[in-house]
C-alpha positions as CSV (number, residue, x, y, z in Angstrom):
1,X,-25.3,8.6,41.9
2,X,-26.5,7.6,38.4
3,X,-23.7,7.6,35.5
4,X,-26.0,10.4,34.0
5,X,-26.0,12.5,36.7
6,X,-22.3,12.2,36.9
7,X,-22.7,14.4,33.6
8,X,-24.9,16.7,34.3
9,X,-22.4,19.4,35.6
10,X,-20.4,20.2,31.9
11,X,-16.9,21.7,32.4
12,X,-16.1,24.4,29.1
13,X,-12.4,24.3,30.2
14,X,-11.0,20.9,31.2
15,X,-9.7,20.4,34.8
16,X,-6.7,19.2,33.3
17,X,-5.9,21.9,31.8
18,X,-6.6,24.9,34.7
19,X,-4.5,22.4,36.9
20,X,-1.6,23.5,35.2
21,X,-2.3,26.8,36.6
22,X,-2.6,25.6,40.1
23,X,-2.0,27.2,43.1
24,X,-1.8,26.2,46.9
25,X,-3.0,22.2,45.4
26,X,-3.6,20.6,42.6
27,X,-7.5,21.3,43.1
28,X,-7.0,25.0,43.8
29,X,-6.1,27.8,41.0
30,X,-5.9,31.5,41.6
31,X,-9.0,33.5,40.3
32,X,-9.4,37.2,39.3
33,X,-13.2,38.0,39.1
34,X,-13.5,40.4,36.2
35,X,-16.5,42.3,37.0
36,X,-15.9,42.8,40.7
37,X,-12.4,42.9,41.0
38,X,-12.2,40.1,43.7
39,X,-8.8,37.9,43.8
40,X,-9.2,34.7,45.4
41,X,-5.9,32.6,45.8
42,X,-7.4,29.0,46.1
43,X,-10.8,29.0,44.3
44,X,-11.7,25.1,43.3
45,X,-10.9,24.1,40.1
46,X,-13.7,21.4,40.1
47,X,-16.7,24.3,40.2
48,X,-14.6,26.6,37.5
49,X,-15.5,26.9,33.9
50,X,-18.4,24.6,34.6
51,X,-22.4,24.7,34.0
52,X,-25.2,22.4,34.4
53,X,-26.3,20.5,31.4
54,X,-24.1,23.0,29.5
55,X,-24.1,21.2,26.1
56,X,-27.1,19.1,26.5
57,X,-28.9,16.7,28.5
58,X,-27.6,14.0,26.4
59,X,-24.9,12.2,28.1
60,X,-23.2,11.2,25.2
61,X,-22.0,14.1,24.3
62,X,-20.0,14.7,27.6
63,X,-18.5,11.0,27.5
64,X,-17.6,11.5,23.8
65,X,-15.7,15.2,24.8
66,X,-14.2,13.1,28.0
67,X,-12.3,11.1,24.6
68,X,-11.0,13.8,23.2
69,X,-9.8,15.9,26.0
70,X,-7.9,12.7,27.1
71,X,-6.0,13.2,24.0
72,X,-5.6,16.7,24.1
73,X,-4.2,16.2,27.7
74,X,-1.9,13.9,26.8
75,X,-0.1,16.3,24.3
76,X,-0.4,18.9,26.3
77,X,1.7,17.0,29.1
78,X,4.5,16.8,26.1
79,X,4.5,19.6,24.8
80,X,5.1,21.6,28.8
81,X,6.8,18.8,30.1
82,X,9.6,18.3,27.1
83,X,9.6,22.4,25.8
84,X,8.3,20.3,22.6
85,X,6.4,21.9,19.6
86,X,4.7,19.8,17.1
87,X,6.0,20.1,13.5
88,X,3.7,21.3,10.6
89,X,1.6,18.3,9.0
90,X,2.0,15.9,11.5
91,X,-0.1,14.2,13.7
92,X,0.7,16.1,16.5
93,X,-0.2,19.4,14.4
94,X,-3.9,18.2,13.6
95,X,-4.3,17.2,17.2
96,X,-3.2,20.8,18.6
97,X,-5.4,22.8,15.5
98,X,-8.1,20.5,16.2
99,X,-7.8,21.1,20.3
100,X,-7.4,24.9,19.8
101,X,-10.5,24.9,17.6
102,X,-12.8,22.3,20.3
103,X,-11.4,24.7,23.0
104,X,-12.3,28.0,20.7
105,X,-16.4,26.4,19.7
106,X,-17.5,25.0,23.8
107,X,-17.4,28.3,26.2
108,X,-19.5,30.3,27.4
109,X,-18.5,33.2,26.0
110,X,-18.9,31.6,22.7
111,X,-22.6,30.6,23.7
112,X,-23.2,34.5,25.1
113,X,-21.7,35.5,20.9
114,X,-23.8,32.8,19.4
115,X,-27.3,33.9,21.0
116,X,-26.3,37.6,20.8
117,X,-26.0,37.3,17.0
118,X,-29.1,35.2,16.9
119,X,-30.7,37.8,19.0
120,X,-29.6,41.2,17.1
121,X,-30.7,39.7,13.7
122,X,-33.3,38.1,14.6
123,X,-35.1,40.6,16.1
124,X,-33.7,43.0,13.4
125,X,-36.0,40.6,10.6
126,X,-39.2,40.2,12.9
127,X,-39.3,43.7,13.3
128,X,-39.0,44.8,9.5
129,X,-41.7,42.1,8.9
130,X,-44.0,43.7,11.6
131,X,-43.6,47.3,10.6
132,X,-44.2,45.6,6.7
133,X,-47.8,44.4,8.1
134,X,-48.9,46.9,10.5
135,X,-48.7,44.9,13.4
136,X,-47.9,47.6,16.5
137,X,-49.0,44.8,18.8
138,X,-46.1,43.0,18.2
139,X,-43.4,46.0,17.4
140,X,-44.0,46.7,21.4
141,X,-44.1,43.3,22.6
142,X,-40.4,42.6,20.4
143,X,-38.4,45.0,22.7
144,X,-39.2,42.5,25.8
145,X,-38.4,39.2,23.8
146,X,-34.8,37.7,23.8
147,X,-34.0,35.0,20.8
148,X,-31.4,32.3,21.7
149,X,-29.9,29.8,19.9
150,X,-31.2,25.7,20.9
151,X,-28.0,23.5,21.2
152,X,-25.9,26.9,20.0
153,X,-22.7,25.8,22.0
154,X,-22.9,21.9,20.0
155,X,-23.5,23.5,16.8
156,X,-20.5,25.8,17.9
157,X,-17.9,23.1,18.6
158,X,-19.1,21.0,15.2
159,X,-18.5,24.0,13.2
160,X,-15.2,24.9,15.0
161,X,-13.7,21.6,14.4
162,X,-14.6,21.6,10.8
163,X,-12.8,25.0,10.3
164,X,-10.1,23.5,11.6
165,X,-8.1,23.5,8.3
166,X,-8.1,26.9,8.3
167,X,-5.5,27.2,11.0
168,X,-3.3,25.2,10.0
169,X,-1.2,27.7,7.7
170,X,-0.1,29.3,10.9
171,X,3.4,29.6,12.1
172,X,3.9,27.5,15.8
173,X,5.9,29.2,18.4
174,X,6.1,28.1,22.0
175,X,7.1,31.0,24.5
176,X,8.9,30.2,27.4
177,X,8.9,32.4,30.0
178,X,12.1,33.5,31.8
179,X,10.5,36.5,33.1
180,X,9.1,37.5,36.8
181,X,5.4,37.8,35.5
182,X,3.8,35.1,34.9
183,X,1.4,33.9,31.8
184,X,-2.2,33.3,33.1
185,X,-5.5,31.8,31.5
186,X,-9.4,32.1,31.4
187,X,-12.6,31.0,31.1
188,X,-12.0,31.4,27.3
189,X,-8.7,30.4,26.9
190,X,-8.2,31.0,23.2
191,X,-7.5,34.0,22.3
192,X,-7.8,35.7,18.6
193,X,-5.7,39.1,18.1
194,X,-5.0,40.8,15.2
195,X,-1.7,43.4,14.6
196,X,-2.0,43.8,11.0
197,X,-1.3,47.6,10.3
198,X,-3.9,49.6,9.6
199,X,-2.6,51.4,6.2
200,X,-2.4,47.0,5.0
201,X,-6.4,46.2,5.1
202,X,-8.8,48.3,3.7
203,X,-11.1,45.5,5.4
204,X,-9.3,46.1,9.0
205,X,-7.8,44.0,11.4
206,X,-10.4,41.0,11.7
207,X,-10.3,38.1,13.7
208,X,-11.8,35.1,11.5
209,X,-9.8,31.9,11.1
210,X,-8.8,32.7,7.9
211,X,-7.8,36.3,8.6
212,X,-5.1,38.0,7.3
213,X,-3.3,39.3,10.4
214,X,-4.4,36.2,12.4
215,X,-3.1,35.8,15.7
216,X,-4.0,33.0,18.1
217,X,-2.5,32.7,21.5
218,X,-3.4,29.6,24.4
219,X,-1.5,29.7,27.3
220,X,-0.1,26.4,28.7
221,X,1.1,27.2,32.0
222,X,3.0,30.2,33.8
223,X,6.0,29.6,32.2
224,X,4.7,28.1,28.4
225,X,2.7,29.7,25.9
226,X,1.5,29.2,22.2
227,X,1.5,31.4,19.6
228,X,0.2,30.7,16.5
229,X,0.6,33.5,13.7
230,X,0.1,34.4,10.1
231,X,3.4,33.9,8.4
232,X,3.3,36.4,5.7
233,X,2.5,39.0,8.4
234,X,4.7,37.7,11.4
235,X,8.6,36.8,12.2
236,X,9.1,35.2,15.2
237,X,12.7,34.5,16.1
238,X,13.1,31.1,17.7
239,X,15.5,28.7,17.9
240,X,15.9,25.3,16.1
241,X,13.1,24.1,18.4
242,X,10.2,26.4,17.1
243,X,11.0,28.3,21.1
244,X,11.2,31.8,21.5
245,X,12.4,32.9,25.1
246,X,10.9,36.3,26.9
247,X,12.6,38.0,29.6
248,X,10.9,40.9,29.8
249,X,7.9,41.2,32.2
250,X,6.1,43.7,29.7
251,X,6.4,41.3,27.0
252,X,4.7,39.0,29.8
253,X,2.0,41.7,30.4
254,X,0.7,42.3,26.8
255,X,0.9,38.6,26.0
256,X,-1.8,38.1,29.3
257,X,-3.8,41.0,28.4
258,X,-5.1,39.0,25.4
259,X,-6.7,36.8,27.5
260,X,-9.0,39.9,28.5
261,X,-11.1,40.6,25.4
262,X,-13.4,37.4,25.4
263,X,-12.8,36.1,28.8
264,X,-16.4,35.6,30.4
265,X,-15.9,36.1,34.0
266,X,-12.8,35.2,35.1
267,X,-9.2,34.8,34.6
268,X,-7.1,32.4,36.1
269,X,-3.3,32.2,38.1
270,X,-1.2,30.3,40.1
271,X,0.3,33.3,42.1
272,X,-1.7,36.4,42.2
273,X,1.7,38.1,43.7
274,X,3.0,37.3,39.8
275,X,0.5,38.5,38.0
276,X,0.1,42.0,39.6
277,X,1.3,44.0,36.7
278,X,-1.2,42.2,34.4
279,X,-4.1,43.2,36.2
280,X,-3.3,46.4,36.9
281,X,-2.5,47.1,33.2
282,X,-5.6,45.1,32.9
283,X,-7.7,48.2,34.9
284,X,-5.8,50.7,33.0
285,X,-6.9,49.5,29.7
286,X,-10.2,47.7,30.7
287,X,-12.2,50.0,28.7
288,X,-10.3,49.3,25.5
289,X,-10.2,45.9,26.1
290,X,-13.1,44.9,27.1
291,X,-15.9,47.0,24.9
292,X,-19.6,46.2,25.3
293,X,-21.2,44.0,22.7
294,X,-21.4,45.4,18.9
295,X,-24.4,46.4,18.0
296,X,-26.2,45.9,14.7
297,X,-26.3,48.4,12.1
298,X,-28.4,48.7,9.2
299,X,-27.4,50.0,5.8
300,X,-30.1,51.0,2.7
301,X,-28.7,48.5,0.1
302,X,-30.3,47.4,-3.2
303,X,-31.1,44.2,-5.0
304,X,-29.9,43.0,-8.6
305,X,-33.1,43.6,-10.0
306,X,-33.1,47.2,-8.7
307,X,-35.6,47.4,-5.7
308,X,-34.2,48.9,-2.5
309,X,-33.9,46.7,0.9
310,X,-31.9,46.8,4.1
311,X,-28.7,45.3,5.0
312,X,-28.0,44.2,8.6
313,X,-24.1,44.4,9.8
314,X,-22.7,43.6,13.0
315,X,-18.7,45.2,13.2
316,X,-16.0,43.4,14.1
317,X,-14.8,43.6,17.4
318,X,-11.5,45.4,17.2
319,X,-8.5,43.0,19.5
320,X,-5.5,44.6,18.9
321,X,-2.6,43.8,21.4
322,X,0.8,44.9,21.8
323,X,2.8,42.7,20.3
324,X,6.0,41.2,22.3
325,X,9.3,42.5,21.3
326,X,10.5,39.4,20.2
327,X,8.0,39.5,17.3
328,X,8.1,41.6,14.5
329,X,5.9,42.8,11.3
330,X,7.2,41.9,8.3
331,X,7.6,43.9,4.9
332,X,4.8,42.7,3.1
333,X,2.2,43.4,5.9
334,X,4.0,46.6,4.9
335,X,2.6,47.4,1.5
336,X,-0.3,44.4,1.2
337,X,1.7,41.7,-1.4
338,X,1.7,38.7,-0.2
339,X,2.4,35.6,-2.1
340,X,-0.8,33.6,-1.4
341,X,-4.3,35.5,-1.0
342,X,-4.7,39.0,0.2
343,X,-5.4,41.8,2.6
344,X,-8.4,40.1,3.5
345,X,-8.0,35.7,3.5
346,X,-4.6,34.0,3.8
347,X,-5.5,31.0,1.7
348,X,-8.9,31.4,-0.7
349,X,-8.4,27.7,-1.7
350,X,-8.0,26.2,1.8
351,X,-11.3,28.1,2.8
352,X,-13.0,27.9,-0.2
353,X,-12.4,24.5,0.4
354,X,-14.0,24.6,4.3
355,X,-17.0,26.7,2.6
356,X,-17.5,23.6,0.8
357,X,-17.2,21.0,3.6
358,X,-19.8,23.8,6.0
359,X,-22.3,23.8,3.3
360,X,-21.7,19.6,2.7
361,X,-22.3,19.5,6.8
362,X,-25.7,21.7,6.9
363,X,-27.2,19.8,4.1
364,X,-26.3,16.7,6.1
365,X,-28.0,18.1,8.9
366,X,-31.1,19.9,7.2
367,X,-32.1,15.9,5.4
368,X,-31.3,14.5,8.7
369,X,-34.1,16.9,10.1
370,X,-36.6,16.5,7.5
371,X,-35.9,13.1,8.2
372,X,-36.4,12.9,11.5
373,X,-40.1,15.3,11.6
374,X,-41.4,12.8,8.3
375,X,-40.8,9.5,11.2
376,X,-42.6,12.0,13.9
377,X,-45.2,12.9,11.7
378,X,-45.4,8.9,10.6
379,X,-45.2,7.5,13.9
380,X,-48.3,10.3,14.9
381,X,-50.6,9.2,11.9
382,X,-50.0,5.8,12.6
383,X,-51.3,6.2,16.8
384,X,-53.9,7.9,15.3
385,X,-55.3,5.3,13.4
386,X,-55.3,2.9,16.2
């Protein structure tokens, strides 16, 4: 077998990481199918989380996210095997906000958002331009097409890690788990939550990176998990160590159930015997956590210079959990002052400051493009005149 074809099966969650979650073996990991309800206790890690040519067929891409998972594997190992939580600013920091964020941009269930968007606007457009010309030929042919985004899960991950900044105003805690349920995983392992009260956002509880209300939670293993929080909405009591301790198996259940609203198929255990009272307060609530995809809505808006148009809006998906009992909202989630930014963005200079860097990338990437069709175009001419 060819070094290529070594990479041609693309794992979205590293083996090194759902091996923490083993079960019977080190290549074995419990498995909860979410659509069918089937439990098996020692599904292969090696086929889980994995697609053919996921990313790309270019190689490259794999052996260059083999290097960074290395790295993210390696801190991982600390941080379960010594209870140890980086501090803010250091290396150690960048390298967790930056492996949260990888993890967050290369699933599936990223790739299933990205081409849904793509498809519900750009559908949305086509159509408006077809009833605009007459053309009923096409208006009945749209319904069967389906719009999908080329190299959407790359694009993803290159846009994840350069919102990684965003993150890294959040408050660290590490869980450890003293309780008899244990903390499971998915195919999407980071999950984004928000418990900012209602009354507080006229904007509501959203779930971007720089969200006010931002929670993000990645489980470690059945007994450690991360919590990373908004500060000014958030109190966490830990010890000296940045660890809080749960005992309660509730507190166990609710911080699981996160993992529910973007997993893709599956979730993921190393004893199915404790995690029973997650998944079945996982089929009470499934409806509630799990809704069908938003749908777009448009609204009759108008334009500066006064003619009337259409604007498209997609809600946000509402992930509200219950928050563990060790955690606590603070006063000024309360009434809505806050000492940096608002009901809406934490910090407006550390994303106007992203904005800047996203908008510095997609020129990059549009000259790079141009680029790239004027040699195309070039090298064509030139076989022509031979």
């Amino acid at each position: 077998m060819s070094k290529k074809e070594k990479k041609k099966n693309n794992h979205f969650v590293p083996r090194s990481y759902l091996v923490r979650f083993r079960s019977a073996s080190d290549k074995q990991v419990g498995l909860y199918n979410l659509k069918s309800g089937l439990i098996v206790e020692t599904a292969p890690i090696k086929s889980q989380c994995s697609r053919d040519y996921f990313y790309t067929k270019n190689p490259i891409f794999e052996n260059q996210f083999a290097e960074i998972e290395g790295l993210h594997k390696q801190l991982l190992k600390k941080i379960v095997d010594e209870a140890y939580v980086p501090q803010l600013e250091t290396p150690d920091h960048h390298t967790l906000l930056a492996l949260i964020m990888f993890q967050a941009g290369r699933t599936e269930t990223t790739a299933a958002h990205q081409d849904h968007l793509a498809n519900q606007f750009g559908k949305a457009i086509m159509r408006k331009s077809f009833e605009r010309d007459g053309n009923k030929e096409m208006l009945e042919y749209l319904d069967r097409v389906n719009i999908s985004m080329t190299d959407g899960v790359i694009d993803a991950i290159g846009q994840h890690l350069a919102m990684y900044l965003l993150i890294g105003d959040l408050d660290v805690t590490l869980f450890e788990n003293h309780s008899k349920e244990d903390f499971l995983t998915s195919d999407h392992p980071v999950a984004l939550c928000n418990n900012l009260p209602a009354q507080a956002s006229p904007f509501g509880a959203n779930v971007g990176f720089a969200s006010r209300g931002l929670l993000i939670l990645l489980p470690l293993s059945p007994r450690y998990l991360f919590l990373l929080s908004d500060p000014e909405v958030y109190k966490a009591p830990k010890d000296g160590r940045q660890i809080a301790t749960i005992t309660k198996v509730g507190d166990a259940v609710e911080l699981n159930l996160a993992q529910c609203f973007n997993a893709h198929e599956n979730l993921y255990f190393a004893s199915a015997a404790k995690v029973q009272e997650t998944l079945a307060t996982f089929n009470k609530r499934r409806q509630a956590l799990r809704p069908g995809p938003a749908s777009l809505t448009e609204i009759p808006a108008f334009t500066p210079s006064g003619r009337t148009g259409v604007m498209l809006t997609m809600p946000a998906p509402n992930r509200r959990m219950v928050l563990p009992s060790a955690v606590e909202i603070r006063h000024a989630a309360r009434t809505g002052k806050y000492r940096l930014g608002d009901a809406f963005v934490r910090d407006p200079i550390r994303t106007a400051f992203v904005n800047a860097e996203l908008n510095r990338l997609q020129k990059l990437r549009e000259e790079a493009t141009k680029a790239a069709k004027a040699q195309e175009q070039a090298s064509a001419s030139a076989e022509n005149a031979v």
